[in-house]
C-alpha positions in Angstrom: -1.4 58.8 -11.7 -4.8 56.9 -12.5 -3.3 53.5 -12.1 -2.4 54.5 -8.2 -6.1 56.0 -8.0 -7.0 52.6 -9.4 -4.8 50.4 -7.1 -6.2 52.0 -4.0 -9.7 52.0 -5.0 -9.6 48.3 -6.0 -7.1 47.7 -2.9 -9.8 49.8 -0.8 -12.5 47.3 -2.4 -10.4 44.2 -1.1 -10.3 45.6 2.8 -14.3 45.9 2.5 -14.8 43.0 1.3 -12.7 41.0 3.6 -13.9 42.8 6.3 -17.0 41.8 5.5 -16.2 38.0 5.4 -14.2 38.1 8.6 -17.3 39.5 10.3 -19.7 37.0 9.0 -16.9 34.1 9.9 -16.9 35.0 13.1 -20.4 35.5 13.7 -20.9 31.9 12.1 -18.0 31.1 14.2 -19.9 32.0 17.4 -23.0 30.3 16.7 -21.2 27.4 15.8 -19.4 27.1 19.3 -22.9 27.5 20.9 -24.3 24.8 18.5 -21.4 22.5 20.3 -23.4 21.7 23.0 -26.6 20.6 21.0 -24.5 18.3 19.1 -23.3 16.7 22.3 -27.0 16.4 22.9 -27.8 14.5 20.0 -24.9 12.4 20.2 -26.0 11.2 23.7 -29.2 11.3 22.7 -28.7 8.7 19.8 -26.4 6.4 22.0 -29.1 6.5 24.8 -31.6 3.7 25.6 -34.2 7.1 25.4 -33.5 6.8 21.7 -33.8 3.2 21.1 -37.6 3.2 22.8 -38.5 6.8 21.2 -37.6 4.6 17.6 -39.2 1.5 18.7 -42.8 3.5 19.7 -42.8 5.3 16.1 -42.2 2.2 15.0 -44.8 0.8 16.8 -47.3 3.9 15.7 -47.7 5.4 19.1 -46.3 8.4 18.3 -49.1 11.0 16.4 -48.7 11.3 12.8 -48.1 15.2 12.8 -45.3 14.7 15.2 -41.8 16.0 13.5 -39.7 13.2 14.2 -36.2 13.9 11.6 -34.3 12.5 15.1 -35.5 9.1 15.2 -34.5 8.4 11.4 -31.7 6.1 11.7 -29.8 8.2 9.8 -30.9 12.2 10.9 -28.5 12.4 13.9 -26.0 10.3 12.4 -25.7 12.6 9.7 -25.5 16.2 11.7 -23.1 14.5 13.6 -20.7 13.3 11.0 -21.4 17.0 8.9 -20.0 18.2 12.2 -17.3 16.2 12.2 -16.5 17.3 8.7 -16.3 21.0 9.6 -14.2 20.6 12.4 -11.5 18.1 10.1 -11.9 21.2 7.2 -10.9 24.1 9.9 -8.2 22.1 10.9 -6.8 21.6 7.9 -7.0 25.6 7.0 -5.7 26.0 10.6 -2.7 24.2 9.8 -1.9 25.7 5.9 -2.1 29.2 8.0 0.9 28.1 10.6 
């Protein structure tokens, strides 16, 4: 009769737990789709010609020293963007093992 005990308690442990994944996946899952439309941001920004003369005046030193600048690396945006693209190739692939 303990084993059953046992089974349902560690079986009861499993439901928690996964429970508690699922909520945080979809929370992540929200803020992620909201994050969308920044990335579409970024990815216009970086193609823009906004871009190329933001780069060229840091370059140049016009911009102030104390001024966080991460986007006008050459390689900041690129990178989010391609991260992004990562996550959405890895939830396609689970998608599919799950059909």
């Amino acid at each position: 009769m303990m084993k059953r005990i046992e089974r349902i308690e560690l079986m009861e442990q499993k439901l928690d737990s996964v429970l508690s994944v699922l909520q945080n996946m979809e929370e992540a899952l929200n803020q992620y789709e909201t994050a969308q439309e920044d990335v579409r941001l970024l990815a216009d920004y970086l193609e823009s010609r906004e871009w190329k003369a933001d780069f060229a005046a840091d370059e140049a030193g016009r911009l102030p020293k104390t001024l966080k600048r991460g986007v006008l690396s050459e390689d900041g945006i690129w990178n989010v963007l391609e991260r992004n693209r990562e996550l959405v190739e890895r939830m396609k692939a689970k998608d599919s093992l799950n059909e």
